[in-house]
N, C-alpha and C positions, 0 to 999 in steps of 0.2 A: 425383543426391542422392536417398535416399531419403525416401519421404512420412514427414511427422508427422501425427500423430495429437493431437483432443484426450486429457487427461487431468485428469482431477478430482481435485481435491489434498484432503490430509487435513491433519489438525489438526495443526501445528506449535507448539513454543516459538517467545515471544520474549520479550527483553530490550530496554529503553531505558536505554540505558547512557552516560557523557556523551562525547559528539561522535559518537551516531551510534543504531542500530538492530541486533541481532543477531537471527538466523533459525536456531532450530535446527532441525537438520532430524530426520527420523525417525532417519538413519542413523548419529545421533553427532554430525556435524560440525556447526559452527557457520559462517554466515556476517557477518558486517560492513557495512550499508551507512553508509555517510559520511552523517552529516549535523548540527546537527537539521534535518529536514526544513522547509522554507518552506511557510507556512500559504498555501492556495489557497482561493478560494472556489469550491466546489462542483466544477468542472470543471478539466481540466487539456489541452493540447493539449502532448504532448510533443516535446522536438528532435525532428527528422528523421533517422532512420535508428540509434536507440537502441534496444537493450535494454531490453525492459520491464517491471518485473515490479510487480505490485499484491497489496499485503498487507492483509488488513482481519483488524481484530483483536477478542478479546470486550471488553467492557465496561473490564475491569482491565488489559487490556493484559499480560496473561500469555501468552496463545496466540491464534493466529489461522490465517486462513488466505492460502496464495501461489501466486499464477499467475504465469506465464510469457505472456505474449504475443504470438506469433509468434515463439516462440525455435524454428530449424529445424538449432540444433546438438542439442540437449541429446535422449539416446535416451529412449522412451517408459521401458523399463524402466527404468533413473536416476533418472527424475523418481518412479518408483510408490516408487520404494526411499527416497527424498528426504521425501517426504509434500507434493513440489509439486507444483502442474497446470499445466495448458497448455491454451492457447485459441488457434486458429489461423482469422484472418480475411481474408476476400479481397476485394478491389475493394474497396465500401460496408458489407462488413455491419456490423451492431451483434450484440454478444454480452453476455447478461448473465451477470457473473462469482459475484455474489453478491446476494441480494437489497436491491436496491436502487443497485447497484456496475452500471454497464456498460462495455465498451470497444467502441470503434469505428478502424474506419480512417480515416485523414483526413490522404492525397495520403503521402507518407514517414513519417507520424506517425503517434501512437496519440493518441485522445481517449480520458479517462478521466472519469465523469460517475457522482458520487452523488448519492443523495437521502437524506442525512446522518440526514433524518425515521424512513426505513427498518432504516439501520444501524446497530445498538446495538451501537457500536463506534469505532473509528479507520478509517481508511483513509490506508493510504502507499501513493505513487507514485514508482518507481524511475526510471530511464533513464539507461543507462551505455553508455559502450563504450570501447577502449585510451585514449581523451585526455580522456574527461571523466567525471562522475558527477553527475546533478542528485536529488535526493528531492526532495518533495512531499509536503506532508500535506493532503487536502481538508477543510475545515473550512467551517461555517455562514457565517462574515462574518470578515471580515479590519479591523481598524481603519488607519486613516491612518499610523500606525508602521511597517503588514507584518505584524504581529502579529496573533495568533488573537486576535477580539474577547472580552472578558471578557463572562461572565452576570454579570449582578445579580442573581441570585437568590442561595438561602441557598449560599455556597459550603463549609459543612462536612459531610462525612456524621456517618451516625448516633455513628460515634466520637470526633466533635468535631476529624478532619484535616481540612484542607483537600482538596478534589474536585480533579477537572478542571473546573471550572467557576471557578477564578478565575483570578489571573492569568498560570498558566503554562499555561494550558489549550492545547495543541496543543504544547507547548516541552516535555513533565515528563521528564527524560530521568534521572530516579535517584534 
């Protein structure tokens, strides 16, 4: 098999759309993940032996950016045409994907670990393969339901809608 390479991904669309996530990519297409993702605190230790891919998004949830993590199908060229990247880790290492976003190896898995302080944005966590499909969304605090905790702070912006800060914060899918 031949080596991969990393590659550093560019600014993609996205949609939260209901029952799930879409990726558009540079090249037109669109892709689908299944979800709404389950709100994680901070960290994420994914199955074993999954697909990984990590999308951190801007502020509004309009575009963002996707890595691949150890994907050793997918050609360097594809992904440049795609506007996705790739990060390839071995044994222990730790990579940081975006500031504040890392992944790590850990034994068949991928650890994914924000510091949510840093990322003025979302962060999803994918992992698929032929029999399953899990998302992830890392969030500050999770309440006793699984649920992304609500702020109490002021939850309207300047337009008088409701933010992501109240109570579908981590859930807003449209």
């Amino acid at each position: 098999m031949s080596a991969r390479n990393n590659v550093a991904p560019s600014t993609i669309g996205v949609d939260f759309v209901e029952g799930g996530v879409v990726v558009e990519y540079l090249d037109g297409r669109d892709v689908f993940y299944h979800g709404p993702p389950k709100p994680v605190e901070g960290s994420i230790k994914t199955p074993p032996g999954k697909e990984v891919h990590v999308l951190v998004t801007d502020p509004d949830g309009i575009e963002g950016v996707m890595t691949y993590v150890n994907d050793h199908n997918t050609h360097d060229d594809i992904l440049e045409s795609t506007g996705v990247g790739r990060v390839m880790l071995e044994g222990d290492d730790e990579e940081e994907l975006f500031p504040g976003v890392t992944v790590a190896t850990d034994a068949y898995s991928i650890r994914v670990e924000a510091d949510l302080s840093m990322v003025d944005g979302r962060v999803f966590v994918f992992a698929e393969d032929e029999l399953s499909e899990h998302a992830y969304e890392l969030v500050e605090h999770v309440d006793s339901d699984g649920d992304a905790a609500e702020d109490e702070s002021d939850t309207t912006d300047g337009d008088g809608d409701r933010s992501e800060t109240d109570e579908t914060a981590g859930t807003d899918w449209g």
